[in-house]
C-alpha positions in Angstrom: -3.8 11.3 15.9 -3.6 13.2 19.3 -1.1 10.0 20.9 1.2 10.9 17.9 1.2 14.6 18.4 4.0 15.2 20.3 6.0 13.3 17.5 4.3 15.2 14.5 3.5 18.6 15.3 5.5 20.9 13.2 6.7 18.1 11.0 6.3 18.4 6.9 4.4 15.1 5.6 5.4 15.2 1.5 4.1 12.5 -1.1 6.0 9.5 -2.0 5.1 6.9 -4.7 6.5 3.7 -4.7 9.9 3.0 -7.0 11.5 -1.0 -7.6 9.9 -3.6 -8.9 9.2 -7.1 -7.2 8.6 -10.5 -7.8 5.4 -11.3 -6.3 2.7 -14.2 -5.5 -0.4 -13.5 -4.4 -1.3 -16.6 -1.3 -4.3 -18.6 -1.3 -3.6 -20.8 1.1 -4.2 -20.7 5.4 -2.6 -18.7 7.8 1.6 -19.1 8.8 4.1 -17.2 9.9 7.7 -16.9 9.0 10.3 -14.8 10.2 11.5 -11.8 7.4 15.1 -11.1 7.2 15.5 -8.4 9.3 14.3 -10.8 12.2 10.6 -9.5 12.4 7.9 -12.6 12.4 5.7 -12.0 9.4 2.0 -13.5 10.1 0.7 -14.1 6.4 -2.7 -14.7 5.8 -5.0 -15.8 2.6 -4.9 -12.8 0.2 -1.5 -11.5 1.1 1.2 -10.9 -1.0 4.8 -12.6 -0.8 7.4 -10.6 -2.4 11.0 -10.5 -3.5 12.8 -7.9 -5.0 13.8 -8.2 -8.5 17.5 -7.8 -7.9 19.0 -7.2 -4.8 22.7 -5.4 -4.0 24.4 -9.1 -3.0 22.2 -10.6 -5.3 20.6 -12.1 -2.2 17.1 -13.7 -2.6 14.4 -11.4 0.6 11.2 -13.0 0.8 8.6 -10.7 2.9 5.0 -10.5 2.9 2.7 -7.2 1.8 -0.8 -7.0 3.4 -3.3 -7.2 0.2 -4.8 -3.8 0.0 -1.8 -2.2 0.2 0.0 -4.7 -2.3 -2.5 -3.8 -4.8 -3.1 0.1 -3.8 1.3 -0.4 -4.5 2.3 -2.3 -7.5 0.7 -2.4 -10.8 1.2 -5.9 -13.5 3.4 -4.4 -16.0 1.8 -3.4 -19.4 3.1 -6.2 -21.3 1.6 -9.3 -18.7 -1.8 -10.5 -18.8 -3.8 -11.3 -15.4 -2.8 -15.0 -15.8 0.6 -14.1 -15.9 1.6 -14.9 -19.4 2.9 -12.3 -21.8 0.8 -10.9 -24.4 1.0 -10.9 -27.9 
């Protein structure tokens, strides 16, 4: 923490929780990059997530990956979908 100091000291740190919901895919293939839509190359690798948001302002379609621990420490599967992805009854 002491390299980060001169930018921190004094500053409040306050808890945030995630809001939105995505669309989301869990990869299980090898290693590739891409590059996300704000120009950044995103290295995804097996495990990952690739999201999308469920709506977006221009109705544009954002695909960006989420590193798998924090895709999962993140967003829960809604009450009403199973594991497998189906709906339950």
């Amino acid at each position: 923490m002491d390299e980060y100091s001169p930018f921190l000291d004094g500053q409040r740190w306050d808890f945030y929780k995630a809001c939105g919901e995505v669309n989301a895919m869990q990869y299980a293939q090898q290693k590739f990059t891409f590059n996300a839509p704000w120009g950044e190359k995103m290295i995804v690798e097996f495990g990952d997530w690739l999201a999308c948001p469920v709506e977006t302002e221009k109705g544009e379609f954002d695909i960006y990956r989420i590193e798998k621990d924090t895709f999962n420490d993140t967003y829960d599967l809604p009450e009403n979908i199973n594991e497998d992805g189906s709906l339950k009854t």
